[in-house]
N, C-alpha and C positions, 0 to 999 in steps of 0.2 A: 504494500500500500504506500502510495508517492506521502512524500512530508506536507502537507500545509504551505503554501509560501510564506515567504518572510518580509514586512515591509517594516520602513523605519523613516521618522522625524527625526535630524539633527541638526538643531540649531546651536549657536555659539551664543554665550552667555554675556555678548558686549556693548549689547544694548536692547533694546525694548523691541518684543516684537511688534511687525507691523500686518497691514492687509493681506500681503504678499507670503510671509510665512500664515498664515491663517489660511491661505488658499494651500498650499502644498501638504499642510498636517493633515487637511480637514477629507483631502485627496487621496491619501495614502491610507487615512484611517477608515471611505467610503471601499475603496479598493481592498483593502484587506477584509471588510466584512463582507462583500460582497463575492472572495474566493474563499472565504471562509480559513482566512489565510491570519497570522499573527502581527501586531502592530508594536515597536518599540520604539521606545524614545532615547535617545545618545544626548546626551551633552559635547559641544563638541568643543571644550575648555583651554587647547594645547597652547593657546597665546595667554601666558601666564599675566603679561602685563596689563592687556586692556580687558579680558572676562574676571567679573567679578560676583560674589554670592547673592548681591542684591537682584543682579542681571538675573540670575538663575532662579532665583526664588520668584521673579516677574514671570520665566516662562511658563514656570507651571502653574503660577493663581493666574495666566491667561490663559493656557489651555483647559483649565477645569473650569474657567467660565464658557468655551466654547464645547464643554461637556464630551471634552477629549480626551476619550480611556488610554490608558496603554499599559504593557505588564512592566512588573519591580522584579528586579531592581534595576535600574537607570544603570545604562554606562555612559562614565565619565572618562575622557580621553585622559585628565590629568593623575589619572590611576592606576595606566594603563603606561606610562613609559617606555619599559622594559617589552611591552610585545614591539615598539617601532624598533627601540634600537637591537634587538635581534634581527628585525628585517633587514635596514641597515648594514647588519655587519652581513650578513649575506647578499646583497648588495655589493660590498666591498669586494667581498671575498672573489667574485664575479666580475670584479676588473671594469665596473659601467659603472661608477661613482669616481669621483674626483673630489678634491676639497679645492677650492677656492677663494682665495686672498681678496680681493677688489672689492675697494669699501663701494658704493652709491656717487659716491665724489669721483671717485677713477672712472667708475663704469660712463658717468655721465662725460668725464672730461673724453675717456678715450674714443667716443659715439663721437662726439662734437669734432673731432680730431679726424676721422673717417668718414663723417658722412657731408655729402654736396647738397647743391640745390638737386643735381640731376639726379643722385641717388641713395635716397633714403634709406638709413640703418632698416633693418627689419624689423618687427613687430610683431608680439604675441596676439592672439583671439581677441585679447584685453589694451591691445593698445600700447603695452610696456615694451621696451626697446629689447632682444634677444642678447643673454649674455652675453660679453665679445669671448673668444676662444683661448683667448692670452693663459687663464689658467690650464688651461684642459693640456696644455703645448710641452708644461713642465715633466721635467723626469724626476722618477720614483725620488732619485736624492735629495733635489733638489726642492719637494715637495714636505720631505722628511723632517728638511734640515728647518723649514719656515716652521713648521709643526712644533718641533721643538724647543723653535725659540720664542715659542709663546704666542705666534703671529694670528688675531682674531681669523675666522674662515669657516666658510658654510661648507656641508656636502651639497652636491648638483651631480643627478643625473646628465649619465655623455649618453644621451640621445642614440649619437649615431650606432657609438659602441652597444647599447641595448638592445636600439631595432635587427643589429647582427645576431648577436646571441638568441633575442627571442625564438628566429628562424622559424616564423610561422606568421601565415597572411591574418594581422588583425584586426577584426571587426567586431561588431557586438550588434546585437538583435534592439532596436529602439520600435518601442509601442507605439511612440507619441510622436514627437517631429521637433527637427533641428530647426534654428531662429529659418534659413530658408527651405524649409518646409522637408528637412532631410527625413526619410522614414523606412521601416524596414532592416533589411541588412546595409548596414554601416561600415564604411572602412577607417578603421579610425589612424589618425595623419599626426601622430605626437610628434612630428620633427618640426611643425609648424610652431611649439611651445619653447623651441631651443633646450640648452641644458639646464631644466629648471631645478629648485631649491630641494630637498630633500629632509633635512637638517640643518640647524644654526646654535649661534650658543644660545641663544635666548630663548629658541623653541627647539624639542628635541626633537619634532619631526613636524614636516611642512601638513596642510590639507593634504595633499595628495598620497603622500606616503601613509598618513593618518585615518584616512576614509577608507582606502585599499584596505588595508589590516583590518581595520575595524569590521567591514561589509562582510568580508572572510572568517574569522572569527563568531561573530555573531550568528552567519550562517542567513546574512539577508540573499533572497533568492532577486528581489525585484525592487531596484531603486527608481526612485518614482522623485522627482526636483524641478526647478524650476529651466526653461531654455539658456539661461543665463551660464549654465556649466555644462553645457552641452558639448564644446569642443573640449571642455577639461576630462572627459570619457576617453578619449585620446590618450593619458597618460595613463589614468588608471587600469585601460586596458594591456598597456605595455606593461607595469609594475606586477599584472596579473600572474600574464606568463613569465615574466619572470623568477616570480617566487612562487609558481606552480598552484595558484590561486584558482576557488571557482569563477567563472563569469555571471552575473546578473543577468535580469532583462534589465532594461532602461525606459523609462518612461520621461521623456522630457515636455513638460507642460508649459502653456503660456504664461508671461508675465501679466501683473499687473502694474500700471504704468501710472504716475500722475500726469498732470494737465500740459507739464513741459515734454511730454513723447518718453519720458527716461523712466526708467524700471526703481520704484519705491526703493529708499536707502535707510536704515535704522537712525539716521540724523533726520529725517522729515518726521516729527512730530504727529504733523498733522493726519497722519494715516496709521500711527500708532493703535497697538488695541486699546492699550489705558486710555489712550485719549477718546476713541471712539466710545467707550465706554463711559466715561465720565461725561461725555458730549448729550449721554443721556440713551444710543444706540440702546437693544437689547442684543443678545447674543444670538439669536434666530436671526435678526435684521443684518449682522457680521458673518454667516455662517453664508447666507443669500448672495449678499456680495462677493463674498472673497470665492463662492465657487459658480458665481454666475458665466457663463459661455463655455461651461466646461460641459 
């Protein structure tokens, strides 16, 4: 007899949620009763700086206003360490990580330095400029020797070196539809994300390396989010195979947008649930909205 699917809510606890995460919960937790499938909630805490216990303590007395079950016990990422950094060292171990020196100030000076009017540094899904390669260039010693003279430096996936190793065509099954209207089988294209973050000292492991593990572990069958991480399936599907991970389905749903065209931010107040609530809304009237055109 097949298991039940598995769906799951993870928001980060950095600020308030808004309309936009009330549509995605409200989505996952229609879809899971409706396959008679299991509904979890993650915390997704890894940014020690900016998630804080009040934030967290807002998601849940917002989701139990919008009469949002889900089973206990909660994972929290900041708990949860020690499963990234064994991915990690398997990762290393695997010759497709690198650590990297280049504070924000280099990366920025050495783009500016490289790129013309004619031809524009590249650019992530998100618009951020692609690593330059300057670290990835170093040998083992010389890698060693910065290491151990203390020099700050993040791990980043070598892309290229990955898409080798994986040595298998990958894609992933999506329910829903990419921002242009991608649906179906998917070929997902992580080279377009450069050598992204992995690890830093301040976080021990990036989203990506952190949602992979966690999805795996947990045993979620069916991620269900918003369009807005739609191209970031791309990396997670690379990280899959390469720590021999299940795949998901993927379901990627519409945004909800304010009045400026741009997709709700946790600094817009105005579409917050507290606020929508204290505005006088009841939770019936937030449940209508947040999953209206779905």
């Amino acid at each position: 007899m097949a298991s039940p699917p598995v769906f799951r809510f993870a928001p980060s606890p950095n600020g308030e949620l808004h309309l936009g995460h009330a549509r995605s919960a409200l989505l996952n937790q229609r879809l899971a009763r409706e396959a008679g499938g299991r509904f979890l909630l993650r915390i997704e805490d890894i940014d020690l700086a900016r998630c804080t216990p009040e934030f967290e303590a807002g998601i849940y007395r917002d989701l139990e206003w919008l009469k949002i079950e889900w089973e206990k016990p909660v994972r929290r990422q900041s708990e949860h360490f020690v499963d990234y950094a064994a991915a990690l060292e398997r990762l290393k171990a695997m010759g497709v990580v690198y650590p990297s020196f280049m504070s924000r100030g280099q990366i920025r000076d050495h783009i500016a330095e490289h790129e013309t009017p004619s031809r524009r540094w590249p650019r992530d899904p998100d618009g951020a400029p692609l690593y330059p390669h300057v670290d990835r260039a170093l040998t083992r010693r010389e890698r060693q020797k910065r290491i151990a003279s203390g020099a700050p430096h993040a791990w980043r996936l070598d892309v290229a070196a990955a898409m080798e190793t994986a040595a298998e065509k990958l894609t992933w099954t999506e329910l829903g539809a990419g921002p242009l209207g991608e649906t179906g089988k998917v070929t997902a294209r992580p080279e377009i994300w450069g050598d992204v973050i992995l690890s830093r000292s301040d976080a021990p492991a990036s989203y990506h390396l952190s949602v992979t593990v966690d999805d795996a572990i947990q045993g979620i069958t069916d991620v269900v989010r918003g369009q807005d991480l739609f191209h970031a399936t791309a990396i997670h599907r690379l990280l899959q195979s390469l720590l021999g991970l299940p795949v998901p389905r993927y379901r990627h749903h519409s945004l909800i947008v304010g009045e400026d065209g741009r997709k709700l931010a946790k600094s817009r107040r105005d579409t917050g649930l507290r606020a929508l609530r204290e505005s006088g809304m009841s939770a019936k009237e937030v449940r209508a909205l947040a999953l209206e055109g779905l």
